[in-house]
C-alpha positions in Angstrom: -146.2 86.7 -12.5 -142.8 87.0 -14.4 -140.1 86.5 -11.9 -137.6 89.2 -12.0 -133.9 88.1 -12.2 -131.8 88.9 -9.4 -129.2 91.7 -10.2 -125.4 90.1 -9.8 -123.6 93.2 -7.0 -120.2 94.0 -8.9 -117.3 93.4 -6.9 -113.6 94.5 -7.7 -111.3 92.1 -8.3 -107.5 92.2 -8.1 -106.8 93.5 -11.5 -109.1 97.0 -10.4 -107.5 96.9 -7.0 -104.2 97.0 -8.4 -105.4 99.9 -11.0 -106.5 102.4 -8.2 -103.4 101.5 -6.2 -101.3 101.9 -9.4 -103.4 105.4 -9.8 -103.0 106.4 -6.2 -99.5 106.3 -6.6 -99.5 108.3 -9.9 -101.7 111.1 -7.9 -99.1 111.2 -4.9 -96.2 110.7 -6.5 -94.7 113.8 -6.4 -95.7 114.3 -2.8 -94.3 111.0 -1.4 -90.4 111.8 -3.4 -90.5 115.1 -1.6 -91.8 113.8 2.0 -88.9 110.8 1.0 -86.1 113.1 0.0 -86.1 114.9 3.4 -85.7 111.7 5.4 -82.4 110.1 4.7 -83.7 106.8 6.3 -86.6 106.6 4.1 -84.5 107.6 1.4 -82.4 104.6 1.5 -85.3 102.2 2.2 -87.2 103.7 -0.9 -83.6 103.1 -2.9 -83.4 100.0 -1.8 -86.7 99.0 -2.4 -86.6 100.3 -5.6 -83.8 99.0 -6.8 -84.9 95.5 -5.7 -88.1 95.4 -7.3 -87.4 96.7 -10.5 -84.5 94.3 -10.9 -86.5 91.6 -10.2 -89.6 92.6 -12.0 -88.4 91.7 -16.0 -87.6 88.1 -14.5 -90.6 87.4 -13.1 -92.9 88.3 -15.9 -90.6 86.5 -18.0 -91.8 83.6 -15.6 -95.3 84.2 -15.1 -94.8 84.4 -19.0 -93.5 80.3 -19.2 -95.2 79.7 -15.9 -98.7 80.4 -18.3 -97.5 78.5 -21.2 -96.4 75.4 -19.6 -99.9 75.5 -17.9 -101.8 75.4 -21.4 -99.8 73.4 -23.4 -97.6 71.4 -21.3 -100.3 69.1 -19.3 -99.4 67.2 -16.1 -100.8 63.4 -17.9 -98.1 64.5 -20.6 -95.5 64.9 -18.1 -96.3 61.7 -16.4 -96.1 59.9 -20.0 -92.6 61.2 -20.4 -91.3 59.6 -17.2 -89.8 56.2 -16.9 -91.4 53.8 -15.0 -88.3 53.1 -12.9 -88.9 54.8 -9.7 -84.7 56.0 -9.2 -84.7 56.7 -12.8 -87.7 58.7 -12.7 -86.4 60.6 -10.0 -83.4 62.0 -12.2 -85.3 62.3 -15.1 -88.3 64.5 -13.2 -85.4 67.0 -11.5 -84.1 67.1 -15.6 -87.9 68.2 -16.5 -88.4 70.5 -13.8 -85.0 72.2 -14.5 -85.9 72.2 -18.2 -89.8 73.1 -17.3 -89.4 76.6 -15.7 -92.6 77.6 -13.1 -93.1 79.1 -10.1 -93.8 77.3 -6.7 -97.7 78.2 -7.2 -97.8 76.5 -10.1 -95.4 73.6 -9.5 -97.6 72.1 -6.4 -100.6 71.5 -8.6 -98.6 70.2 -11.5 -96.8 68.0 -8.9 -100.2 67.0 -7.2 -101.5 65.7 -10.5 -98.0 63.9 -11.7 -98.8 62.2 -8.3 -101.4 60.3 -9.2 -100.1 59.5 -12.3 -96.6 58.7 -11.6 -94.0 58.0 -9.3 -94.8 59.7 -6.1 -91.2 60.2 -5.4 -90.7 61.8 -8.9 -93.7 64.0 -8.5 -92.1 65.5 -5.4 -88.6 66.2 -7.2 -90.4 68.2 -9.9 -92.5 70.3 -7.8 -89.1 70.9 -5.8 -86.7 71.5 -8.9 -89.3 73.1 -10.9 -89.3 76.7 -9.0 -85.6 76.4 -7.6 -83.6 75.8 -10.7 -84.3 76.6 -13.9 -83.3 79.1 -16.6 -84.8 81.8 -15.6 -83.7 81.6 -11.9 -80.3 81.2 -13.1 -80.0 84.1 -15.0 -81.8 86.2 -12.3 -79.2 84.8 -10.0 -75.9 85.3 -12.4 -77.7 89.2 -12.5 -78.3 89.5 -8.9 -74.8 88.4 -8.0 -72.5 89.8 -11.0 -68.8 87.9 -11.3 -69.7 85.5 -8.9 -70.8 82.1 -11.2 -70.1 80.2 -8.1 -73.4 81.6 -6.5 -75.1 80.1 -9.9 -73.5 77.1 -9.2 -73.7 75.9 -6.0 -77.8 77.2 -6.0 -78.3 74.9 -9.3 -76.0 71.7 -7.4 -77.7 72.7 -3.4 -81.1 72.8 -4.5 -80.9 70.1 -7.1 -79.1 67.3 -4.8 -82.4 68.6 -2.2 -84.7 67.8 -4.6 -83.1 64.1 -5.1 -82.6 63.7 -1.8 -86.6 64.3 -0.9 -87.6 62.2 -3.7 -85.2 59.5 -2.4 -86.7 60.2 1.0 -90.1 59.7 0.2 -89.5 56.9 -1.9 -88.3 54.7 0.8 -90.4 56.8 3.8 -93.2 58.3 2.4 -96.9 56.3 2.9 -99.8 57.2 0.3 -102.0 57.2 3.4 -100.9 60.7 4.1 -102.2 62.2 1.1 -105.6 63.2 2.4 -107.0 65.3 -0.3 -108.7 64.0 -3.6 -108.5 65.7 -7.0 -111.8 66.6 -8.5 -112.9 64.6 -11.7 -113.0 66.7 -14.6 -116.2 65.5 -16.6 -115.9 68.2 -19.6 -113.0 70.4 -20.2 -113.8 72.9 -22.7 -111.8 75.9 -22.0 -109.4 77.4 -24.4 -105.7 77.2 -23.9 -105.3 81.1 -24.5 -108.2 81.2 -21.3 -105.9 78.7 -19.6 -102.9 80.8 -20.4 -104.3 84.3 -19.6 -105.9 83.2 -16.2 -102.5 81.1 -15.3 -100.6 84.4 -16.3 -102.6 86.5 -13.6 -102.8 84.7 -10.9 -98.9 84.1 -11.1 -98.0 87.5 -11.3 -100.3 89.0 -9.0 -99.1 86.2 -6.3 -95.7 86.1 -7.2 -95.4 90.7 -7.4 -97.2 90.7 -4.5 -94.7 88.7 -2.8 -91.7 91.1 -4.5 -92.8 93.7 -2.9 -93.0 92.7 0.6 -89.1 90.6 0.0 -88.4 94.1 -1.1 -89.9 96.0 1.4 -88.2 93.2 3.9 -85.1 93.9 2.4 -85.2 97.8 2.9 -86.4 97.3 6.7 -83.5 95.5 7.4 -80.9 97.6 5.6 -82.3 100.4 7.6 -83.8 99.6 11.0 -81.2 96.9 12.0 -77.9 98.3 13.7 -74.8 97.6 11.5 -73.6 95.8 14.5 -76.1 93.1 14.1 -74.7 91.8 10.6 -71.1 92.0 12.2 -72.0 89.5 14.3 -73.4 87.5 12.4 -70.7 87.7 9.8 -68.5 86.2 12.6 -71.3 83.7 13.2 -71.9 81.8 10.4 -74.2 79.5 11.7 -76.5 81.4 13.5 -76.5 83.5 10.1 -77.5 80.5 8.7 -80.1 79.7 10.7 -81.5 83.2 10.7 -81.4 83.6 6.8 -83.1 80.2 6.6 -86.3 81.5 8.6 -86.6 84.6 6.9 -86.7 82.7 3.6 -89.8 80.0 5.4 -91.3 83.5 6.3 -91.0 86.0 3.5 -92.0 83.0 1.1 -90.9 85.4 -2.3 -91.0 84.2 -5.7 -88.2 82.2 -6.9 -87.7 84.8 -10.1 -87.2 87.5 -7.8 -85.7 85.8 -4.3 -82.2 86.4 -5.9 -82.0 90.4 -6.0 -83.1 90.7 -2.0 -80.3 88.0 -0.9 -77.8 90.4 -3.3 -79.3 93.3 -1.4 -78.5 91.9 2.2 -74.3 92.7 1.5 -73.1 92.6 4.9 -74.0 89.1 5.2 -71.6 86.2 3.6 -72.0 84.4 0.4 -73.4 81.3 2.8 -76.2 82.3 4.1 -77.3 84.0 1.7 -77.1 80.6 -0.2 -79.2 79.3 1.9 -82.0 81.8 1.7 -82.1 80.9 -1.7 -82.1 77.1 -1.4 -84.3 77.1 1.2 -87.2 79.7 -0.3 -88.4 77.7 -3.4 -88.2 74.4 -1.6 -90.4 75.3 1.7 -92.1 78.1 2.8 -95.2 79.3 4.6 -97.5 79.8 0.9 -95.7 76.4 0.3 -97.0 74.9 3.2 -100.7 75.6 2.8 -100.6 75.0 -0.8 -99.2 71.4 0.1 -101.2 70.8 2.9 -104.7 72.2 -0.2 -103.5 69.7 -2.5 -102.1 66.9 -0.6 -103.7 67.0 3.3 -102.3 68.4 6.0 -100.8 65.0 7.2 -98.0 65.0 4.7 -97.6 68.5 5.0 -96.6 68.8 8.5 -94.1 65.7 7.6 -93.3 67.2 4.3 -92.5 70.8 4.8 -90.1 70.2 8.1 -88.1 67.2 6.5 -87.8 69.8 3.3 -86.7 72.1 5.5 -83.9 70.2 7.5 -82.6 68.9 4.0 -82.7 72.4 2.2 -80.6 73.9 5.1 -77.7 71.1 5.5 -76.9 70.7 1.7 -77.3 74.1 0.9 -74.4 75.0 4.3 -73.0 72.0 2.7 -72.2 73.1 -0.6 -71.8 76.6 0.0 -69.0 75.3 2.0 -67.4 73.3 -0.6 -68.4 75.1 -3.9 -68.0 79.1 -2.6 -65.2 78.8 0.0 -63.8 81.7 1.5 -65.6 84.1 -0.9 -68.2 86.7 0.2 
């Protein structure tokens, strides 16, 4: 008796999800602009929310674009060949590459889980820090988010570079390989395609990373409508519990680096400093961050990881939003 091959149950997969959202959307449109238009709170939520996303949008396809290339062409054994063999010097020249090597934080932790085993620890860790937090693109999203104000651009590129050095520094006189828990699988045969690698890279970037944009959006239109005006006047006269505050929300809204930019220049009442460090603090530690860390490396280094990260991201970037923007706002 022929056995009769079992019939594979189609399941929709985030591509078709997003379609019928997209379509629901389409359907309801005009409904939802009328029902908005009558409510002035919704209507400045929706503006706000709007205007957030689709400034952010452009940059971070631009980076799910790069993000995808670097993952088919630009391998993590390559990367490891191009660093010296000098721990310090290895350090530098891994912050250089990740500045020069544009990704997002999804994509940086495997990268840097794979330059771990084949480098410097230390310099593995500065690249998967750098790597999201200050390159290209992220400077230009910045420079766009915060127009006439190249001081934001640079004390982001100096703050979250020097926290990048300063983990690597950290780990390379603190950190113990015991605490890396988790193995990488042996690839026996790798046959795939670099346009597969590029197009699957692409997808899963941008449909992490959008997905992201729109709750930092949606965030960022809560707060500009449901919190008091009072509450952002006190904390303009408190600086550091402003700090503090904007710190969290960065650990918890865990946005795209690309886009992080557009909801800290949406949050006006609030000084240049904090603001600062929301963006210092986002691409360097965050809750996706953590359980991406604690998949690739164990939970044992992240738990030591994420909160020294933490700590570090919020003093240098108070620190040189201090020095570099001053009294501006």
């Amino acid at each position: 008796m022929t056995a009769v091959p079992a019939v594979r149950q189609w399941r929709p997969g985030s591509m078709e999800l997003l379609l019928v959202v997209l379509i629901i959307f389409a359907v309801i449109g005009g409904f939802l602009s009328a029902f908005i238009a009558q409510r002035p709170a919704l209507s400045v939520a929706a503006t706000v929310f709007c205007g957030v996303f689709t400034q952010a949008l452009p940059f971070l396809v631009l980076g799910v674009v790069v993000s995808g290339l670097l993952a088919a062409f630009v391998t993590p054994d390559r990367l490891a060949r191009w660093l010296p063999r000098r721990s310090s010097v290895a350090i530098l020249a891994a912050g250089a590459a990740g500045a020069a090597l544009p990704g997002c934080e999804c994509g940086s932790v495997p990268v840097a889980r794979r330059l771990f085993d084949g480098a410097s620890g230390a310099a593995a860790l500065t690249f998967m820090l750098t790597a999201p937090a200050i390159n290209p693109i992220v400077l230009v999203a910045t420079s766009v988010a915060f127009p006439g104000q190249p001081r934001m651009v640079a004390a982001r590129l100096i703050a979250s570079a020097m926290t990048a050095v300063i983990m690597g520094v950290l780990w390379r006189r603190w950190g113990r390989a015991s605490w890396i828990t988790r193995r990488l699988p042996v690839v026996k045969d790798d046959t795939t395609s670099r346009w597969t690698v590029f197009t699957e890279a692409a997808r899963h970037d941008f449909l992490s990373a959008a997905s992201y944009l729109v709750v930092g959006a949606a965030a960022a239109a809560a707060l500009r409508v449901l919190l008091p005006p009072w509450v952002f006047e006190n904390l303009t006269g408190h600086v550091v519990l402003a700090v503090v505050m904007m710190a969290l929300l960065a650990v918890v809204l865990a946005l795209c680096s690309e886009a992080d930019a557009f909801v800290a220049a949406s949050l006006t009442t609030l000084p240049l400093l904090p603001r600062l460090v929301f963006l210092v603090v986002g691409p360097a530690v965050d809750v996706k961050l953590f359980a991406m860390q604690a998949g690739m490396f164990g939970r044992q280094f992240a738990i030591r990881f994420a909160p020294a990260t933490f700590v570090v991201a919020t003093v240098v970037g108070s620190v040189v939003g201090f020095v570099v923007l001053g009294g501006v706002r």
